[in-house]
mmCIF file of the N, C-alpha and C atoms, coordinates in Angstrom:
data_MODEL
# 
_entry.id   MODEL 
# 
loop_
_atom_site.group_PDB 
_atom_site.id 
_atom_site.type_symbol 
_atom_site.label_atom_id 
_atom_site.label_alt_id 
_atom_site.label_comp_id 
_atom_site.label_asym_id 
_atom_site.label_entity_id 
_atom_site.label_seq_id 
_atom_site.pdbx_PDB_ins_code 
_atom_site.Cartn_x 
_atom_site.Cartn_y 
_atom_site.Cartn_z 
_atom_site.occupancy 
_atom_site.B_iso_or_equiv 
_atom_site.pdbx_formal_charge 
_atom_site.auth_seq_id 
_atom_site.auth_comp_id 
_atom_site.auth_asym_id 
_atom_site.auth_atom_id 
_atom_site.pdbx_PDB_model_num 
ATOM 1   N N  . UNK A 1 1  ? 80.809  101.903 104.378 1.00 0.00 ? 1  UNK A N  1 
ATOM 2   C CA . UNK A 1 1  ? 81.848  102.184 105.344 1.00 0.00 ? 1  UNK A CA 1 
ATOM 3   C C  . UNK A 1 1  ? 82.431  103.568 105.045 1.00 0.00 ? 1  UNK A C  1 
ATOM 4   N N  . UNK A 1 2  ? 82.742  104.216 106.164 1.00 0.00 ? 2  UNK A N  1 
ATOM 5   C CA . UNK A 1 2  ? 83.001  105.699 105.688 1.00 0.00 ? 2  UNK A CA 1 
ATOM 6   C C  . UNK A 1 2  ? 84.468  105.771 106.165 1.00 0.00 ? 2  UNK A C  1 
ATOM 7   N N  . UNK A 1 3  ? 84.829  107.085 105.675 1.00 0.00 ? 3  UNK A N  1 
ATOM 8   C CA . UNK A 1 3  ? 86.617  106.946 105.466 1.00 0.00 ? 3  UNK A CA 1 
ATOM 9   C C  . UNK A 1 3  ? 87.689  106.624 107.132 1.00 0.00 ? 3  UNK A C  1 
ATOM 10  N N  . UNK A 1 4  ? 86.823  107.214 107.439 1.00 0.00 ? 4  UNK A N  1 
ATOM 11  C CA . UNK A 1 4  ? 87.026  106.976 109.299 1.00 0.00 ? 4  UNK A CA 1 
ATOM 12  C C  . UNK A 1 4  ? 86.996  105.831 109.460 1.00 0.00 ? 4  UNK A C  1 
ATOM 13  N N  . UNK A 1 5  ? 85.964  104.892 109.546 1.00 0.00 ? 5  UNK A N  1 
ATOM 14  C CA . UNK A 1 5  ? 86.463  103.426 109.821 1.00 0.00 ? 5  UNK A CA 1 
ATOM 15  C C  . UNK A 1 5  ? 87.345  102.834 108.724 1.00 0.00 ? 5  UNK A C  1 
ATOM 16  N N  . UNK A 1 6  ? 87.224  103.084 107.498 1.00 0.00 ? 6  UNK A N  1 
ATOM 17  C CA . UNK A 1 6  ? 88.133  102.548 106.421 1.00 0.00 ? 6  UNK A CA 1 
ATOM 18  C C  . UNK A 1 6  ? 89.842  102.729 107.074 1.00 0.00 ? 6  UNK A C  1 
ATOM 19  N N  . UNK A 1 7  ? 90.031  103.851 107.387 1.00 0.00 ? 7  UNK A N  1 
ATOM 20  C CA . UNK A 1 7  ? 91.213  104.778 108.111 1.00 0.00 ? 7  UNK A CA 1 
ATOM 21  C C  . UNK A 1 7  ? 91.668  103.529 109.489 1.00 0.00 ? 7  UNK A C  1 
ATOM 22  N N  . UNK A 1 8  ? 90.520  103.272 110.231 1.00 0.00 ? 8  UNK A N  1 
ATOM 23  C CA . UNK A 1 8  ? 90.879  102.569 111.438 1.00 0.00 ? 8  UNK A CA 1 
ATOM 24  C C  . UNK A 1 8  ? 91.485  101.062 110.821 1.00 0.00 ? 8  UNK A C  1 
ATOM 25  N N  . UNK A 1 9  ? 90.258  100.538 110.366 1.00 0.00 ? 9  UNK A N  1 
ATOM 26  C CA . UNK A 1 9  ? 90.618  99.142  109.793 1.00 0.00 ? 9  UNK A CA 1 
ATOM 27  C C  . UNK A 1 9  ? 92.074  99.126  109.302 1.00 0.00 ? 9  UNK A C  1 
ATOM 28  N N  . UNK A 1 10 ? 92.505  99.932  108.576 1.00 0.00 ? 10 UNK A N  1 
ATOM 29  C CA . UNK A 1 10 ? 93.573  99.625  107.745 1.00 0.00 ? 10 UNK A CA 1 
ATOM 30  C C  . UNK A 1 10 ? 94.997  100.145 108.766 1.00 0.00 ? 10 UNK A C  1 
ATOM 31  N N  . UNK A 1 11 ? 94.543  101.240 110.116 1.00 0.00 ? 11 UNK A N  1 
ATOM 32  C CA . UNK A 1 11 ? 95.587  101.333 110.672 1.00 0.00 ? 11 UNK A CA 1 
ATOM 33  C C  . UNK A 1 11 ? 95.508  100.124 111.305 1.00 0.00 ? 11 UNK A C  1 
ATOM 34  N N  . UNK A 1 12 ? 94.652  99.020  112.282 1.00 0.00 ? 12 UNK A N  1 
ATOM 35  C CA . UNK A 1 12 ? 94.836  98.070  112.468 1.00 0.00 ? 12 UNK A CA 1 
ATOM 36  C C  . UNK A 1 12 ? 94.989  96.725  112.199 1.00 0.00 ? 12 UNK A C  1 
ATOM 37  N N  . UNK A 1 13 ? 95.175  96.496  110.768 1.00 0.00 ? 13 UNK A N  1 
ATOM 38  C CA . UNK A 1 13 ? 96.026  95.774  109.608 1.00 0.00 ? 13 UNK A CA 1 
ATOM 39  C C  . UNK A 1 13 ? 97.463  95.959  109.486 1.00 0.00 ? 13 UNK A C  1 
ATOM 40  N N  . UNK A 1 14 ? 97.473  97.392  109.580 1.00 0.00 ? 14 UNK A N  1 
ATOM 41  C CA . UNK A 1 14 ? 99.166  97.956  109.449 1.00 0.00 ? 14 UNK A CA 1 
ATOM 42  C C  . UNK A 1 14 ? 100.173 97.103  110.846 1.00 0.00 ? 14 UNK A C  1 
ATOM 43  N N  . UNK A 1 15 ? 99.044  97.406  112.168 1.00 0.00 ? 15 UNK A N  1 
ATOM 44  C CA . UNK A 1 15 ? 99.895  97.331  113.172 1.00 0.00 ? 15 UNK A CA 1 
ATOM 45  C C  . UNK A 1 15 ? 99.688  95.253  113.685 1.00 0.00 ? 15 UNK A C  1 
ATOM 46  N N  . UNK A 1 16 ? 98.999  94.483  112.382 1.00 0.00 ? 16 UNK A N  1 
ATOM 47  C CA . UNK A 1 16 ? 98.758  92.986  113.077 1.00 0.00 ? 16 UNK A CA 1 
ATOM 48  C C  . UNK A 1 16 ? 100.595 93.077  112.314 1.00 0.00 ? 16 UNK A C  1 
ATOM 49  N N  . UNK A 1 17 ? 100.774 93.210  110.842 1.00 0.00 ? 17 UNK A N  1 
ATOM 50  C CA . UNK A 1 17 ? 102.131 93.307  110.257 1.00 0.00 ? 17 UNK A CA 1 
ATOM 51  C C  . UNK A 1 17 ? 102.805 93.886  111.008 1.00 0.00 ? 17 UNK A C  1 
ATOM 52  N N  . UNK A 1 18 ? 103.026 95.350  111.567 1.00 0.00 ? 18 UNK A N  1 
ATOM 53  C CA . UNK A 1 18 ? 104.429 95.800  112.394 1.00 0.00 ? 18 UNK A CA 1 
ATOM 54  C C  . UNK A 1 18 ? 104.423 94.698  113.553 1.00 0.00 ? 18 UNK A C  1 
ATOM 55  N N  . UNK A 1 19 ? 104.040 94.041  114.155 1.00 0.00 ? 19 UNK A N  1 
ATOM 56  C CA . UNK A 1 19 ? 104.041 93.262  115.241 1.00 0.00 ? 19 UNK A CA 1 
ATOM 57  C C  . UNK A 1 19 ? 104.406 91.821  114.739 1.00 0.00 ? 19 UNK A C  1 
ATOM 58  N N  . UNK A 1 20 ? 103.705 91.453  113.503 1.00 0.00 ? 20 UNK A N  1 
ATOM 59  C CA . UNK A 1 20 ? 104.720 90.530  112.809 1.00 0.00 ? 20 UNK A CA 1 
ATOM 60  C C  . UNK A 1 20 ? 106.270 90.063  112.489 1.00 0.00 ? 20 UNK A C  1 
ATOM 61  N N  . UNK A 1 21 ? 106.436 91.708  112.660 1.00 0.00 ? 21 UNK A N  1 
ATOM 62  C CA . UNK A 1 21 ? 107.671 92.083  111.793 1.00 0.00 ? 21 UNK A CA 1 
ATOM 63  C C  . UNK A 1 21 ? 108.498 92.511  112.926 1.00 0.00 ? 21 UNK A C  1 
ATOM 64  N N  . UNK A 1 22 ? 108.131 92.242  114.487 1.00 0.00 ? 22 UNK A N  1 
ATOM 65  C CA . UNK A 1 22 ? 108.927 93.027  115.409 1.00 0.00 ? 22 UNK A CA 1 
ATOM 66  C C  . UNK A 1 22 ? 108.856 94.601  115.819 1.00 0.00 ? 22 UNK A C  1 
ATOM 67  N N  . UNK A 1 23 ? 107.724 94.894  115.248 1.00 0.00 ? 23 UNK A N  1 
ATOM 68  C CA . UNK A 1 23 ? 108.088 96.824  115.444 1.00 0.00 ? 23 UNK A CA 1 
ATOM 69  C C  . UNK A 1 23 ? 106.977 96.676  116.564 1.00 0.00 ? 23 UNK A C  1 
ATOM 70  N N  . UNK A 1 24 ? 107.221 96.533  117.283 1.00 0.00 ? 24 UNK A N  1 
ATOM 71  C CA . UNK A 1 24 ? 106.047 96.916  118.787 1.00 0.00 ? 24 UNK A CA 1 
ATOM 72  C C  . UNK A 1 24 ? 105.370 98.126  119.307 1.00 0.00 ? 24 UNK A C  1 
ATOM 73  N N  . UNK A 1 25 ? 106.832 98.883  119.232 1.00 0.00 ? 25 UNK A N  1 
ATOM 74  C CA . UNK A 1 25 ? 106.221 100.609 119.378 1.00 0.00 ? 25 UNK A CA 1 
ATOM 75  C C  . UNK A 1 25 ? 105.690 101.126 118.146 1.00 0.00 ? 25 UNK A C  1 
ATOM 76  N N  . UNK A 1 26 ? 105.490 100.532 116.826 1.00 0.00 ? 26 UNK A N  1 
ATOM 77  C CA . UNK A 1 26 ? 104.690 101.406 115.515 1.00 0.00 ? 26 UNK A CA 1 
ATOM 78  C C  . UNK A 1 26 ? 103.295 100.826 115.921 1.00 0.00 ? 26 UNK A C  1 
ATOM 79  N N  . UNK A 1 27 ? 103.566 99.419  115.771 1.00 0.00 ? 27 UNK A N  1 
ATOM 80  C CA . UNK A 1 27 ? 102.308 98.469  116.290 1.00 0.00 ? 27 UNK A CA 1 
ATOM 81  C C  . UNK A 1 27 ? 101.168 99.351  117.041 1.00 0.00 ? 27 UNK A C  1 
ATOM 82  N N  . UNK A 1 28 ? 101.746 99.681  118.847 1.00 0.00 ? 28 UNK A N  1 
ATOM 83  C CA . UNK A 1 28 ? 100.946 100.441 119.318 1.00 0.00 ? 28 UNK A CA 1 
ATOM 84  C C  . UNK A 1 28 ? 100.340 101.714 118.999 1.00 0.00 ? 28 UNK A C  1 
ATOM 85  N N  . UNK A 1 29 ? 101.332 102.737 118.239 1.00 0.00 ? 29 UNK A N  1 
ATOM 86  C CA . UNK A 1 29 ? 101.180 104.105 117.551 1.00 0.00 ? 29 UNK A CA 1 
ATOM 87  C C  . UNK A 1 29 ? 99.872  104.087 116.400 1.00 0.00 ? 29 UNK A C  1 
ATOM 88  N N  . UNK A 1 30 ? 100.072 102.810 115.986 1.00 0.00 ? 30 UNK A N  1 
ATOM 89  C CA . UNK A 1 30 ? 98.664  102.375 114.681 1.00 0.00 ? 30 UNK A CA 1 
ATOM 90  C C  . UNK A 1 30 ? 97.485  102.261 115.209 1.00 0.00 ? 30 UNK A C  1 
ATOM 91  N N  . UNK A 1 31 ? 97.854  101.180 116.325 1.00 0.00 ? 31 UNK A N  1 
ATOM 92  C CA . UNK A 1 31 ? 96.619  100.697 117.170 1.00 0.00 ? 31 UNK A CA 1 
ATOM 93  C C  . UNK A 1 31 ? 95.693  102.140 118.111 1.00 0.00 ? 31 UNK A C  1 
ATOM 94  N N  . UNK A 1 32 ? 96.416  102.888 118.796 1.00 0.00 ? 32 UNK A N  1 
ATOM 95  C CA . UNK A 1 32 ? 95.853  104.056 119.023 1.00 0.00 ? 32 UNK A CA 1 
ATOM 96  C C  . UNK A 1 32 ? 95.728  105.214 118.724 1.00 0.00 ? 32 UNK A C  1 
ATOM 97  N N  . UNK A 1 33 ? 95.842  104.947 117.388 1.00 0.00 ? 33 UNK A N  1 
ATOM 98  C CA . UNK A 1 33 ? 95.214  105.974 115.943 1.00 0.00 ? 33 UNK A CA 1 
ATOM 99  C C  . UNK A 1 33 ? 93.985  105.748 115.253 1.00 0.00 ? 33 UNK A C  1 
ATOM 100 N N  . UNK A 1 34 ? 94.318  104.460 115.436 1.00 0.00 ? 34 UNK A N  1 
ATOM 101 C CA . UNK A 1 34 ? 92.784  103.513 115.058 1.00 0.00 ? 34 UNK A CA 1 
ATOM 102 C C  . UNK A 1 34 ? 91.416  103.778 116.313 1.00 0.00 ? 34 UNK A C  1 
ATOM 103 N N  . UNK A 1 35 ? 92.135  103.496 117.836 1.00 0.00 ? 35 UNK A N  1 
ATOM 104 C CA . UNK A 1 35 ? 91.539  104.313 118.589 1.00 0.00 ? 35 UNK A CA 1 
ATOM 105 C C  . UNK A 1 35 ? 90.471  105.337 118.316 1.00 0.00 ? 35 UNK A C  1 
ATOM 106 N N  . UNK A 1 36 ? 91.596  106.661 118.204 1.00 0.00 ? 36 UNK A N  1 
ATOM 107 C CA . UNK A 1 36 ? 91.252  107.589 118.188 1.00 0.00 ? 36 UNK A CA 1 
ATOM 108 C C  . UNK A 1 36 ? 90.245  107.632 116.863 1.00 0.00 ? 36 UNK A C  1 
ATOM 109 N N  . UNK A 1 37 ? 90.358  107.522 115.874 1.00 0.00 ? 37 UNK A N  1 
ATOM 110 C CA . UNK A 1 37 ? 89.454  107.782 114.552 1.00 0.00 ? 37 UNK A CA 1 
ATOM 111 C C  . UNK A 1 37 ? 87.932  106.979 114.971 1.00 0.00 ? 37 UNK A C  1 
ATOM 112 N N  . UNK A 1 38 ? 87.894  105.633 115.475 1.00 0.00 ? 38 UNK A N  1 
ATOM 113 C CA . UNK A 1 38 ? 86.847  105.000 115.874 1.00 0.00 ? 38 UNK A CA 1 
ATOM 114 C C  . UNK A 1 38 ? 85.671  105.970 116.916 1.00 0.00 ? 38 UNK A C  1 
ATOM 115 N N  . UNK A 1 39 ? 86.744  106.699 117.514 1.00 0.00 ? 39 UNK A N  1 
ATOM 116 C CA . UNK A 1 39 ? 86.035  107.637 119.030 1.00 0.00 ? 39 UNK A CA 1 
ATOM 117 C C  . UNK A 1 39 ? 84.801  108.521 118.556 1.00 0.00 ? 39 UNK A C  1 
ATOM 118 N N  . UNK A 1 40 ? 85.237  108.895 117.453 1.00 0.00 ? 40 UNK A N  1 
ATOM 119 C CA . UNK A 1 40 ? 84.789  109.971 116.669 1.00 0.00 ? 40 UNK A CA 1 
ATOM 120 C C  . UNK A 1 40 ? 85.314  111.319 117.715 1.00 0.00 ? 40 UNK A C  1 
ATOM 121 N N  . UNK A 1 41 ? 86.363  111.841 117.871 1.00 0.00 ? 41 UNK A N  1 
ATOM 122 C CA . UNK A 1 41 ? 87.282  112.834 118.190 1.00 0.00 ? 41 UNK A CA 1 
ATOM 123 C C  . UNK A 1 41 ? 87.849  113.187 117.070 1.00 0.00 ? 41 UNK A C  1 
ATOM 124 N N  . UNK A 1 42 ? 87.787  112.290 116.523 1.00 0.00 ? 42 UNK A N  1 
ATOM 125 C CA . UNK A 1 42 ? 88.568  112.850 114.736 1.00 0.00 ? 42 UNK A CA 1 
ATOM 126 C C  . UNK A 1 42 ? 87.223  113.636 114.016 1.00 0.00 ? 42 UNK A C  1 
ATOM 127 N N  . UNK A 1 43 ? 87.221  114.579 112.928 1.00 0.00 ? 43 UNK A N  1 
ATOM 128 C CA . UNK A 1 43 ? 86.061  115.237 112.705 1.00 0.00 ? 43 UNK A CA 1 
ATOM 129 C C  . UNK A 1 43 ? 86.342  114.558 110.900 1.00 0.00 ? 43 UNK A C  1 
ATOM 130 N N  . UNK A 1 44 ? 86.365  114.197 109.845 1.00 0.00 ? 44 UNK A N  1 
ATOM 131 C CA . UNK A 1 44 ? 86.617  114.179 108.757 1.00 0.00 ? 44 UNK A CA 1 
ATOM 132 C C  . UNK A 1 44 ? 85.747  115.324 107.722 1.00 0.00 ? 44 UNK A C  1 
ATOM 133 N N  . UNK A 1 45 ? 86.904  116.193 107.516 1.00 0.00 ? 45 UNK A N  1 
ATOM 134 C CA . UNK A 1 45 ? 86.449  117.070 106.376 1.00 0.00 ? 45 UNK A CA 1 
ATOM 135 C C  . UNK A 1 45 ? 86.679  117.227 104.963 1.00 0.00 ? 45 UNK A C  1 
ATOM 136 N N  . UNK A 1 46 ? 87.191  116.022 104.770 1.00 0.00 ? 46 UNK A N  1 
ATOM 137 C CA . UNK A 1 46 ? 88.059  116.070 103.678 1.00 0.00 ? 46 UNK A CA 1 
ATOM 138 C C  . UNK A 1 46 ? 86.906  116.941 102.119 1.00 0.00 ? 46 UNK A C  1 
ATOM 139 N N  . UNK A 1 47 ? 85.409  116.494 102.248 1.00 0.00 ? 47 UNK A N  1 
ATOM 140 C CA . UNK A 1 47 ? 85.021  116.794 101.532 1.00 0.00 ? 47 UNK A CA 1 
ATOM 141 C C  . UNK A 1 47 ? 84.534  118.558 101.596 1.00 0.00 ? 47 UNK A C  1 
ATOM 142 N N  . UNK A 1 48 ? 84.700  118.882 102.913 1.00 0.00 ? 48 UNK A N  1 
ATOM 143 C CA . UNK A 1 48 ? 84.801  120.666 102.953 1.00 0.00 ? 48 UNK A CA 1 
ATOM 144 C C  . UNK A 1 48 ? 86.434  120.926 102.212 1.00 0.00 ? 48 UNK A C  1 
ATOM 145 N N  . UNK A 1 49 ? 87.120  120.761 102.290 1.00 0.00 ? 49 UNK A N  1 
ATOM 146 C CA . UNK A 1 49 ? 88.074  120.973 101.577 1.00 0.00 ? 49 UNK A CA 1 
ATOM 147 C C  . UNK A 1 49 ? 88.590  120.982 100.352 1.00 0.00 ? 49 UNK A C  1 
ATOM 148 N N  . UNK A 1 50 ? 87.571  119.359 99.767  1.00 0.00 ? 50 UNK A N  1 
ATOM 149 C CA . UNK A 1 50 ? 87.777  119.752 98.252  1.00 0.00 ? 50 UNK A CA 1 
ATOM 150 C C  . UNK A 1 50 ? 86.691  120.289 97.753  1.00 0.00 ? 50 UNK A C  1 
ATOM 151 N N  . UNK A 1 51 ? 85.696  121.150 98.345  1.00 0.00 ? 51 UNK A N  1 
ATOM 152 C CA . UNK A 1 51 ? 84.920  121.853 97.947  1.00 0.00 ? 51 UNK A CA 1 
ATOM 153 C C  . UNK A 1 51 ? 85.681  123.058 98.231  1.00 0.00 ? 51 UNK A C  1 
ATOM 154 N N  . UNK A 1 52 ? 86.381  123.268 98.844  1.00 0.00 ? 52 UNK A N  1 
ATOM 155 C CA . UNK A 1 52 ? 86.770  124.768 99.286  1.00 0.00 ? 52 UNK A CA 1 
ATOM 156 C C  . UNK A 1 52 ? 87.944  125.062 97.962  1.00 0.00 ? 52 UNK A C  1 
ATOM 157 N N  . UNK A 1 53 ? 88.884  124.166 97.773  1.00 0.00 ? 53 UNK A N  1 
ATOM 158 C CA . UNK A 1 53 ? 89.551  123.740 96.462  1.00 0.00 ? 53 UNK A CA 1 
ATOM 159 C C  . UNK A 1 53 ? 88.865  123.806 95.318  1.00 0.00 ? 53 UNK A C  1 
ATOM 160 N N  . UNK A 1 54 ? 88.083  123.378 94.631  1.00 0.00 ? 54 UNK A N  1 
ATOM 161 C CA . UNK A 1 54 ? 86.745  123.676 93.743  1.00 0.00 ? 54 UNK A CA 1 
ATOM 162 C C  . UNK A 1 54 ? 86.362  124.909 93.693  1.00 0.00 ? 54 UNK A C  1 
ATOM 163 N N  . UNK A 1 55 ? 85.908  125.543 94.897  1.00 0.00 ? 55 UNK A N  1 
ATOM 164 C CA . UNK A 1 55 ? 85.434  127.253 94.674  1.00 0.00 ? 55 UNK A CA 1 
ATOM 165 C C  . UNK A 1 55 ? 86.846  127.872 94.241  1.00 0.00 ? 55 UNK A C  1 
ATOM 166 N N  . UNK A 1 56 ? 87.555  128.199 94.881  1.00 0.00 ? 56 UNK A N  1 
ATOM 167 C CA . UNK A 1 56 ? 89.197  128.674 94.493  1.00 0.00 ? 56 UNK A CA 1 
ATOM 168 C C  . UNK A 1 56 ? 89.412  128.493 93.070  1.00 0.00 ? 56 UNK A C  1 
ATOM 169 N N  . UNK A 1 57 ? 89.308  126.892 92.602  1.00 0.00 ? 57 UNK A N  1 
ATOM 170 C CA . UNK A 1 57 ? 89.880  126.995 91.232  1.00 0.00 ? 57 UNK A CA 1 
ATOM 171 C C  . UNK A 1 57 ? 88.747  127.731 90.406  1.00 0.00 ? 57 UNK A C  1 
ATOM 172 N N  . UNK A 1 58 ? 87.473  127.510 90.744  1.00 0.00 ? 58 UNK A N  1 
ATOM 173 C CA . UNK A 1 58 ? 86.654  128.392 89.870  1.00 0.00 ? 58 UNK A CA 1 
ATOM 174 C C  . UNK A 1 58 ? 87.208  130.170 89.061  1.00 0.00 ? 58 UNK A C  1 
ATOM 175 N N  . UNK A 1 59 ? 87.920  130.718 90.229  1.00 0.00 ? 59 UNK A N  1 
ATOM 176 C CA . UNK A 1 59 ? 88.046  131.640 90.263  1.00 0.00 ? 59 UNK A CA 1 
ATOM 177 C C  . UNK A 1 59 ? 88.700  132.156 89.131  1.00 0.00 ? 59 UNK A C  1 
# 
């Protein structure tokens, strides 16, 4: 599982609890974040970055 769906799953875990708990509008804000990351509109670079971090500290 790659960090993108890991990312979705867990925003839509977050939002079964805010809806538990009464928060309706976080609920939805989770749920179509989860959306969005699933779409693949999200790009994940995290690992260009800590490579880009890595060259830098080389320096």
């Amino acid at each position: 599982m790659d960090r993108l769906t890991r990312a979705a799953d867990e925003n839509r875990q977050a939002a079964v609890w805010a809806r538990a708990h009464g928060r309706e509008e976080r609920a939805k804000q989770l749920e179509e974040r989860a959306d969005e990351l699933e779409s693949g509109r999200v790009q994940d670079c995290t690992d260009q970055v800590i490579a880009l971090f890595r060259a830098v500290g080389r320096r």
